[in-house]
LOLUM-83840 format. One record per residue (C-alpha): residue number from 1; residue in three letters; x, y, z. Coordinates in steps of 0.001 Angstrom, whole numbers. Layout:
BEGIN
@pos:NUM, code:ALA, xx:X, yy:Y, zz:Z
...
END
This chain:
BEGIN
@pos:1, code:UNK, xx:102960, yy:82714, zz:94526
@pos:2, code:UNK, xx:104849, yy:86005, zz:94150
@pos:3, code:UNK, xx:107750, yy:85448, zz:96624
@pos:4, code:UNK, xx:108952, yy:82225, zz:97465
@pos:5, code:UNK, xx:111759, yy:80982, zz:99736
@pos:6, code:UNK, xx:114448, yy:81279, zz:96914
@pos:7, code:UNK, xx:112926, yy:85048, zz:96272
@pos:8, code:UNK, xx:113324, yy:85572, zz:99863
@pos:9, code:UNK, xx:116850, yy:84351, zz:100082
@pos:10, code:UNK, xx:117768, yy:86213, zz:97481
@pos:11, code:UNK, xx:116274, yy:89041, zz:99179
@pos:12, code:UNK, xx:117553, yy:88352, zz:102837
@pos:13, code:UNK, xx:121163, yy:87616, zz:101391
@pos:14, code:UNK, xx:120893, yy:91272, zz:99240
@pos:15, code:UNK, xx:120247, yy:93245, zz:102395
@pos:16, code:UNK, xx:121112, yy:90810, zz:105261
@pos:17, code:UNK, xx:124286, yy:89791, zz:106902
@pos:18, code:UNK, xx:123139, yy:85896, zz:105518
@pos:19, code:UNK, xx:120633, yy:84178, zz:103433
@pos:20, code:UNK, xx:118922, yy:82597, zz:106478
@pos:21, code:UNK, xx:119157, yy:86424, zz:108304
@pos:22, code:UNK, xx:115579, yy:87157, zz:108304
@pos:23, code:UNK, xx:115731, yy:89423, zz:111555
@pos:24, code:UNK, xx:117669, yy:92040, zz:110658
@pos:25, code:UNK, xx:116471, yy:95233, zz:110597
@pos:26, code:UNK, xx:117174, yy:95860, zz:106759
@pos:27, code:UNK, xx:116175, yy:92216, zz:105640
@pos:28, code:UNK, xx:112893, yy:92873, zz:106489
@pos:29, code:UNK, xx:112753, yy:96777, zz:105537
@pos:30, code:UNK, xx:113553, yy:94913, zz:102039
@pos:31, code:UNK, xx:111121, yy:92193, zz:102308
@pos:32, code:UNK, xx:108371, yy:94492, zz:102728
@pos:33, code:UNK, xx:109601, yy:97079, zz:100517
@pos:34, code:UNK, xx:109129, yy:94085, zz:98092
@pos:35, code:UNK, xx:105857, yy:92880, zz:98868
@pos:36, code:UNK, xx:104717, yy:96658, zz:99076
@pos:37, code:UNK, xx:105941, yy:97134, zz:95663
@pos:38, code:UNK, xx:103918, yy:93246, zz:94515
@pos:39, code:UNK, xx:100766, yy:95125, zz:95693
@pos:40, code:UNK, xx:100853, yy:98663, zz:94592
@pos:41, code:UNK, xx:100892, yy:96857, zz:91249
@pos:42, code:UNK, xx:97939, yy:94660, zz:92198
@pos:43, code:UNK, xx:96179, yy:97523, zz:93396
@pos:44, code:UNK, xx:96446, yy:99618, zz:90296
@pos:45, code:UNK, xx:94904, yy:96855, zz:88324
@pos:46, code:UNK, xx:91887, yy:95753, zz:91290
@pos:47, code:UNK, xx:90884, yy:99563, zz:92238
@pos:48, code:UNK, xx:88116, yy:97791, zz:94437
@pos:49, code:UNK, xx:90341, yy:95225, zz:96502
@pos:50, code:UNK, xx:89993, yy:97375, zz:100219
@pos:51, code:UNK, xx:90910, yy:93857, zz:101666
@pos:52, code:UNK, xx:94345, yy:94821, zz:99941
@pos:53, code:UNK, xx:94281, yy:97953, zz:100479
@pos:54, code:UNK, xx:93929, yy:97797, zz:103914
@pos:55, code:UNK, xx:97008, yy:95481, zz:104335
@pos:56, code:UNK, xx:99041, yy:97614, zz:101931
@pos:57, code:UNK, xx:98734, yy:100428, zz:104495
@pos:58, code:UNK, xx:99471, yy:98273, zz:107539
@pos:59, code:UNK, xx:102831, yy:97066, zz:106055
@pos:60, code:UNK, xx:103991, yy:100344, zz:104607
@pos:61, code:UNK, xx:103323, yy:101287, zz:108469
@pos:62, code:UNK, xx:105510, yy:98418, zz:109783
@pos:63, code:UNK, xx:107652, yy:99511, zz:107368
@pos:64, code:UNK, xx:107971, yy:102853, zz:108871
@pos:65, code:UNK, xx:108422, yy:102066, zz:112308
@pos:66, code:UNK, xx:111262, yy:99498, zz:111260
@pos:67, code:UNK, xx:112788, yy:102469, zz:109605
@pos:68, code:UNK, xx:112446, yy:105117, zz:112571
@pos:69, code:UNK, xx:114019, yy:102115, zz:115099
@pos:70, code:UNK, xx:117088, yy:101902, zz:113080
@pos:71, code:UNK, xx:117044, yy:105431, zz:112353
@pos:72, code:UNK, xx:117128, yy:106284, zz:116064
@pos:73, code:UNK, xx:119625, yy:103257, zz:116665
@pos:74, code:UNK, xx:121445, yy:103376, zz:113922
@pos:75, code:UNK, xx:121722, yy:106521, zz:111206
@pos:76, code:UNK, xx:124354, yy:104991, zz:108534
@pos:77, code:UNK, xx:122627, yy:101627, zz:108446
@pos:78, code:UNK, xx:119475, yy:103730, zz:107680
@pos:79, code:UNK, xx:120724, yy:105862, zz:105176
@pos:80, code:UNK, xx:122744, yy:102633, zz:103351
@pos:81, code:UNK, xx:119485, yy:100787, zz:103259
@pos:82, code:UNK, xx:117056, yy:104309, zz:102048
@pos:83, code:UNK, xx:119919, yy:104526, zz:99519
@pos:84, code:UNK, xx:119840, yy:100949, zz:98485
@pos:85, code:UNK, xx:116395, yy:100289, zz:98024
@pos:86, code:UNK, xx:115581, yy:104292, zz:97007
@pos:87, code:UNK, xx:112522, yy:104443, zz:99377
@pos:88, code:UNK, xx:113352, yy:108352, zz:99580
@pos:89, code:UNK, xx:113710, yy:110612, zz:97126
END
């Protein structure tokens, strides 16, 4: 599989406050932003796979509202994290 625990880690201890920090705001914004990325690629090779498609869209939207929470909560955690993972351009 694409992303296993040591990918995760990695990716928690990147954006995180800890390796094992898997509920913060940006640890997750990250962890989709990474599993996002996995299918976008899968997609442009499987133009048929709706199944894919369809979950593609509901994680770019959790993705979103994850965004607009810390956004309203906090704006330089936000902008640290767009900056880090260049989600805006």
């Amino acid at each position: 599989m694409y992303l296993t625990s040591k990918i995760k880690e990695d990716i928690f201890k990147d954006n995180g406050k800890s390796e094992k920090d898997s509920g913060s705001v940006e640890g997750q914004v990250a962890l989709f932003t990474s599993r996002i990325n996995h299918l976008t690629i899968h997609l442009k090779k499987n133009k048929k796979d709706f199944n894919t498609e369809r979950a593609l869209l509901k994680m770019v939207g959790k993705r979103k509202s994850l965004l607009t929470y810390l956004k309203n909560k906090n704006i330089e955690r936000y902008r640290a994290i767009i900056k880090k993972l260049s989600l805006r351009k």
